[in-house]
C-alpha positions as CSV (number, residue, x, y, z in Angstrom):
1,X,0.0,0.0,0.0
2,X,1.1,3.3,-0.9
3,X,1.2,6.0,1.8
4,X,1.7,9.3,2.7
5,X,5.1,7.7,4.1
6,X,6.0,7.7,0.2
7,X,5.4,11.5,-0.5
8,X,8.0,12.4,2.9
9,X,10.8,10.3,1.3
10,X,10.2,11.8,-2.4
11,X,10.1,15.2,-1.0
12,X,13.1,14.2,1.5
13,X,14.8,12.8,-2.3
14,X,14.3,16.1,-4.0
15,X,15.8,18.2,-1.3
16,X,18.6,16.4,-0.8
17,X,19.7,16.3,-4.5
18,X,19.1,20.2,-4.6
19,X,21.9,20.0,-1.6
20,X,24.0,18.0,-4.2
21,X,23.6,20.2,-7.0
22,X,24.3,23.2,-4.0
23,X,27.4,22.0,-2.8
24,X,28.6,21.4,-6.2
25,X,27.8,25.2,-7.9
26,X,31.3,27.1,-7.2
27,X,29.5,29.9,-9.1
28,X,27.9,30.1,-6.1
29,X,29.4,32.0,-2.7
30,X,26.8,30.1,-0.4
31,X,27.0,27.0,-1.5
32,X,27.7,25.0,1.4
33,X,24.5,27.5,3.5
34,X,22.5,26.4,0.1
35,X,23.2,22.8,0.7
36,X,23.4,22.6,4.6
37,X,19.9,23.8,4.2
38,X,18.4,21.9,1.9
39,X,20.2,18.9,3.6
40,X,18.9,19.3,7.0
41,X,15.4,20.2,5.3
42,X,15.9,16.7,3.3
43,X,16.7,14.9,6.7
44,X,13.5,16.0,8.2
45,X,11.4,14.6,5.6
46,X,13.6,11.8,5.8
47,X,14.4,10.8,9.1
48,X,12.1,13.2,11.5
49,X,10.5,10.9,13.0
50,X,13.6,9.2,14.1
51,X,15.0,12.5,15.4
52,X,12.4,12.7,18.2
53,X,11.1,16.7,19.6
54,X,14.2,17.8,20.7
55,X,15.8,16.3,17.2
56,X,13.8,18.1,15.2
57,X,13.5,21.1,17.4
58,X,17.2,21.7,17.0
59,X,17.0,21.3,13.5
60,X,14.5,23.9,13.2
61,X,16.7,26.5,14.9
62,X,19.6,25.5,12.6
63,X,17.1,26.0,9.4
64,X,16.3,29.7,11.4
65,X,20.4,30.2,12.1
66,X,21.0,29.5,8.3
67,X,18.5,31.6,7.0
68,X,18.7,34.6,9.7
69,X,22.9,34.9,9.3
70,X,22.6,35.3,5.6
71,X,24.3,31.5,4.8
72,X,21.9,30.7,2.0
73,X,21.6,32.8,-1.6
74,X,20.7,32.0,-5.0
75,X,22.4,29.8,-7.1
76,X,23.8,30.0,-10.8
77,X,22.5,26.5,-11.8
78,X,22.9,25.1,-15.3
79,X,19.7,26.0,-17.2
80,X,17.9,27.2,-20.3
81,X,19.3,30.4,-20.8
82,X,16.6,33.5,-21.7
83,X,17.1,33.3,-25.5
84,X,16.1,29.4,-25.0
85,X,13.0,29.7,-23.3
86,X,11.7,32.6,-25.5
87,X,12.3,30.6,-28.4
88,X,10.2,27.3,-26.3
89,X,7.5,30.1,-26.0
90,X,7.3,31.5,-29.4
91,X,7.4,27.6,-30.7
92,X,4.7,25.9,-28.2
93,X,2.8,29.0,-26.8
94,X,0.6,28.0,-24.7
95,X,0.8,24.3,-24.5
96,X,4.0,25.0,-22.2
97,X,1.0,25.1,-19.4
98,X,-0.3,21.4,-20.6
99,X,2.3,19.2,-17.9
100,X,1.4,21.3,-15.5
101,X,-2.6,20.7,-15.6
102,X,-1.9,16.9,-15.5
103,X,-0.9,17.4,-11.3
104,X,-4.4,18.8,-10.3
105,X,-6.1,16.9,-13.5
106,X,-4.5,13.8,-11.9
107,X,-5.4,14.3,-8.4
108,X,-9.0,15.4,-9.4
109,X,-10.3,13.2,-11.7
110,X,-7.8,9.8,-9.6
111,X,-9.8,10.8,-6.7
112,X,-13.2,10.4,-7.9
113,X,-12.3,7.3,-9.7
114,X,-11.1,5.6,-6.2
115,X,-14.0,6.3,-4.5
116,X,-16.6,6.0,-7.0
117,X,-15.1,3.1,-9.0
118,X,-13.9,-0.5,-8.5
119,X,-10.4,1.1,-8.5
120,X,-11.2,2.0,-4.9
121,X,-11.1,-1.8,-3.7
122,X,-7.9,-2.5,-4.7
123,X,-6.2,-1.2,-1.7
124,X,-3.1,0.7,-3.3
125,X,-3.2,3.9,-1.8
126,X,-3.7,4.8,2.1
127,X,-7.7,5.7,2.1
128,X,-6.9,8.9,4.2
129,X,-4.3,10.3,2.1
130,X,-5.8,9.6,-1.3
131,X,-6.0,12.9,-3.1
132,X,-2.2,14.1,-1.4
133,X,-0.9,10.7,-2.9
134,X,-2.4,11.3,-6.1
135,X,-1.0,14.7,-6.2
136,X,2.4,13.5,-6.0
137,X,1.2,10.9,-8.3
138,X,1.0,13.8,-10.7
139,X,3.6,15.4,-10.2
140,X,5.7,12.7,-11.3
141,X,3.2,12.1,-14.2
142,X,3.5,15.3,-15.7
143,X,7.7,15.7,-15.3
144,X,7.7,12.1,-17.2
145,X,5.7,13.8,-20.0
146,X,7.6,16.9,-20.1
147,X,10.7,14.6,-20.5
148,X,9.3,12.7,-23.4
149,X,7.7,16.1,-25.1
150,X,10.6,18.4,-24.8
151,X,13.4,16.3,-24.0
152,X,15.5,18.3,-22.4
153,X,18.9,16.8,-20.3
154,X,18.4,13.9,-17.8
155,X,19.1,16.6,-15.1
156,X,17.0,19.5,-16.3
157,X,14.1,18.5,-13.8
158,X,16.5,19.1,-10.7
159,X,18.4,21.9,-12.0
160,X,15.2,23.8,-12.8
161,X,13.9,22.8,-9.2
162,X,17.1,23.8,-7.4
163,X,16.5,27.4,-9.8
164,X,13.2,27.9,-8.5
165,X,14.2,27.0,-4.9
166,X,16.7,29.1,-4.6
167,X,14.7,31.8,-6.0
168,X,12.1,31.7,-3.3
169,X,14.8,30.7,-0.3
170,X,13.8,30.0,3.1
171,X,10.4,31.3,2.9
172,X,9.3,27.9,1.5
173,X,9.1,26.5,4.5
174,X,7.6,29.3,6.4
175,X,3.9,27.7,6.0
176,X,5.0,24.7,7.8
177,X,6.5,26.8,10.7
178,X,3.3,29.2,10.2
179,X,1.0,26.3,10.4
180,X,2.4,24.5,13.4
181,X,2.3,27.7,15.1
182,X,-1.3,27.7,15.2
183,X,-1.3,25.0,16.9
184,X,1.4,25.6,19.5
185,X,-1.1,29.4,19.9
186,X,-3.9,27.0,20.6
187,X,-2.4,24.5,22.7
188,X,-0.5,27.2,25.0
189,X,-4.6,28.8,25.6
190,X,-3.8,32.2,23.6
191,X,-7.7,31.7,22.1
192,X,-9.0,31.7,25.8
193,X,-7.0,34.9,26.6
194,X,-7.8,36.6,23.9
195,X,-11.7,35.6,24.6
196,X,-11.4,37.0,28.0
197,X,-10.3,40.2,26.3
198,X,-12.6,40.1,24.0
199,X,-15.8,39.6,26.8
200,X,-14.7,42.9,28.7
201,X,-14.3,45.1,25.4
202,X,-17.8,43.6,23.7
203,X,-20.9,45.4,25.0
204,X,-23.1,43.1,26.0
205,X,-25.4,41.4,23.8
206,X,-23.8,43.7,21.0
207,X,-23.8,40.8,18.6
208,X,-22.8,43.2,15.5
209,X,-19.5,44.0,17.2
210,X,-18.6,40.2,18.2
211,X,-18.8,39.6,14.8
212,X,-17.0,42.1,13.4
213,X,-14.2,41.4,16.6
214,X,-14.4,37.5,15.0
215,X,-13.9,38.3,11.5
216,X,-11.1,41.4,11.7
217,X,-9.5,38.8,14.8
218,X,-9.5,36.3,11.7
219,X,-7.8,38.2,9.2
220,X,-5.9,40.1,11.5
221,X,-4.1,36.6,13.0
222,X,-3.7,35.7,10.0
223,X,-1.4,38.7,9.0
224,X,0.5,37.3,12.0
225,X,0.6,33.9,11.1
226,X,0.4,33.8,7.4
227,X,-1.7,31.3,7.2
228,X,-5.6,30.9,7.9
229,X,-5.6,27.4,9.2
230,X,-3.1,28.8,11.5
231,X,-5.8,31.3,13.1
232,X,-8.9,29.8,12.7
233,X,-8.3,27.2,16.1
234,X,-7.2,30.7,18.0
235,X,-10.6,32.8,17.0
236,X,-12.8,30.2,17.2
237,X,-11.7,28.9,21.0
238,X,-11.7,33.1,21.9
239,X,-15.0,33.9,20.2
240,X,-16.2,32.0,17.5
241,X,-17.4,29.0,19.4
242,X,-17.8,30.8,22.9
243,X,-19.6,33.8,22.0
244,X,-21.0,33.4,18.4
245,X,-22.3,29.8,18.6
246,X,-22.9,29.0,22.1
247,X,-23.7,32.2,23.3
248,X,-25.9,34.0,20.5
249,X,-27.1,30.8,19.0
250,X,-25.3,31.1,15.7
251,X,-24.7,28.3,12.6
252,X,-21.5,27.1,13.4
253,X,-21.1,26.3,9.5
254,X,-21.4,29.3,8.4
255,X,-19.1,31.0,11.1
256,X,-16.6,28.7,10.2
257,X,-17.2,28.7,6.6
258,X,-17.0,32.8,6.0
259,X,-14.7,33.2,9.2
260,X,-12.1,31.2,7.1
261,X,-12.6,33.5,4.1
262,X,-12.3,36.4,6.2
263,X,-8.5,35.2,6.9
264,X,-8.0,34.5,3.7
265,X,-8.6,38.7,3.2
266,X,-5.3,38.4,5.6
267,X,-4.1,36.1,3.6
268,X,-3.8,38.6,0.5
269,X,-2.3,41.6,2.3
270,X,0.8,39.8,5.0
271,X,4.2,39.0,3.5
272,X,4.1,36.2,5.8
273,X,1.8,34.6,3.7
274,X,5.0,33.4,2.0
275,X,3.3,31.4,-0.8
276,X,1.2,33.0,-2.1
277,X,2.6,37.2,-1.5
278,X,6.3,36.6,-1.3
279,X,6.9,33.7,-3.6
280,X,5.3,35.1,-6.8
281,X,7.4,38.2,-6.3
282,X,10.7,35.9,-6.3
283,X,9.6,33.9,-9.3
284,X,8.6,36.8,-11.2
285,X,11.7,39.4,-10.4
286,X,9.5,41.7,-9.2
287,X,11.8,44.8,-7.9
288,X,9.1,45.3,-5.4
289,X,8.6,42.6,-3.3
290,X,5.7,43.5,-1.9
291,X,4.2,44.6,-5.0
292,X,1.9,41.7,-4.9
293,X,0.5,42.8,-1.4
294,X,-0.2,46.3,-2.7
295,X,-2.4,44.9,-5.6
296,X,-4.2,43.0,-3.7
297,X,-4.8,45.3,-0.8
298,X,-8.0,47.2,-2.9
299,X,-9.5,43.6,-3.4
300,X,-9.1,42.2,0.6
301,X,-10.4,45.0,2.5
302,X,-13.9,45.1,0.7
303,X,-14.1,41.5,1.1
304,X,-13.6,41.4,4.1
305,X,-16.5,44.0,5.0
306,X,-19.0,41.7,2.9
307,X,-17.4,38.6,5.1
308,X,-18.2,40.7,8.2
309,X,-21.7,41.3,6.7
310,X,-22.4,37.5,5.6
311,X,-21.1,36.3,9.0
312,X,-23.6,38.8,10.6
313,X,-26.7,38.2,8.5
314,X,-26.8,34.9,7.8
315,X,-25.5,33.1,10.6
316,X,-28.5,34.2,13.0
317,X,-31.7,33.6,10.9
């Protein structure tokens, strides 16, 4: 049986041949930053859970030293030059975008198929990791077909990774450290201090302002913590479950619902959203990079006053 087991050590793979391919650039001044990174980044995926807490804790902090001292930078790896790609575009146009729709095309239409079909009973893939399995299944699926297409070098795939990587640095792995903070905010009672808060600044029975307290809280954690999944356990223990459900009666699906989408407005205007803000910048050369953040300011604060709205109309009918 296939399990999620198998995405970790393909993902532990890839990292540690971009530490390879690292430690190998002498164009490079970082190098060995570059590939002490991605190494210990590869030996978490691969080994983590042998290193224990304390294991992995430490080699956190050692990702954190390498990134905060400056150790890691971009690389010079051996690529498609800019003449080379413009001449793929002007050839192919568009269909450059085909491999990349076969990874969601894969995990969409592989995920109906095992639970609506017969395919479903043959037991190859871990039932509760079915659609991240086939994602990676895709993944693979549409590299494979690039290599047959365009038949580039054996090592283009890596190369091209280790490119992009380096591009975007340490801030890919800032939604995993985003997202387990969340759940070390939750765990260490932030949400019930921040209810408490909350119950001495919220008139009472002023159900208009605990909703708009929920839904700014939402977007306003999620500034902090880049990442919506992050904040929603920390609102809803301080005043989405407390105060909006229990105490005014309100349908927990749709404060859960629209209180997500009111982080996501958080989501579009925090550079700690790494991902989605910082990311695209890197990729694209942006010399701003924030400019992402500023186009998307005039879209997230309106939609987060119809969030507020939504939350406060139809979630006490």
């Amino acid at each position: 049986m296939i399990t999620l087991g198998w995405l970790y050590t393909l993902g532990g793979a890839m990292f540690a041949a971009y530490a390879v391919l690292s430690a190998r650039d002498r164009l490079n001044p970082r190098r060995w930053g570059n590939a002490a990174f991605w190494g210990l980044l590869s030996l978490s995926f691969l080994g983590g859970h042998m290193l224990g807490d304390i294991g992995n804790g430490v080699l956190v902090l050692c990702l954190v030293g390498l990134a905060g001292f400056g150790a890691i930078g971009r690389g010079a790896p051996e690529t498609t030059n800019d003449a080379e790609r413009e001449a793929h575009s002007r050839r192919l146009g568009n269909r450059l975008f085909l491999p990349a729709l076969i990874i969601p095309a894969t995990a969409f239409f592989g995920t109906l198929a095992y639970n609506y079909t017969p395919f479903g009973q043959s037991g190859l893939f871990d039932p509760k990791w079915v659609t991240l399995i086939l994602l990676g299944t895709g993944a693979l699926a549409a590299v494979a077909v690039t290599m047959v297409w365009l038949k580039p070098p054996a090592i283009a795939p890596l190369q091209e990774g280790r490119r992009l990587i380096d591009s975007i640095g340490w801030a890919v792995v800032l939604p995993q450290m985003l997202a387990a903070l969340g759940a070390v905010f939750a765990l260490a009672g932030v949400g019930d201090i921040i209810g408490a808060l909350a119950g001495h600044a919220i008139p009472e029975g002023n159900r208009f302002v605990a909703v708009a307290i929920y839904a700014l809280g939402m977007a306003l954690f999620t500034m902090i913590m880049g990442n919506a999944f992050a904040a929603f356990p920390v609102m809803a223990a301080a005043i989405g479950v407390p105060l909006l459900i229990k105490g005014y009666g309100g349908d927990a699906a749709v404060i859960g619902a629209v209180g997500m989408l009111a982080g996501f407005c958080g989501t579009l205007m925090t550079p700690m959203a790494a991902n989605f803000n910082i990311v695209p910048a890197a990729l694209l050369d942006l010399k701003d990079r924030n400019g992402v953040i500023k186009a998307q300011i005039g879209t997230a604060l309106p939609l987060l006053a119809c969030n507020l709205l939504l939350i406060y109309f139809l979630a006490f009918r």
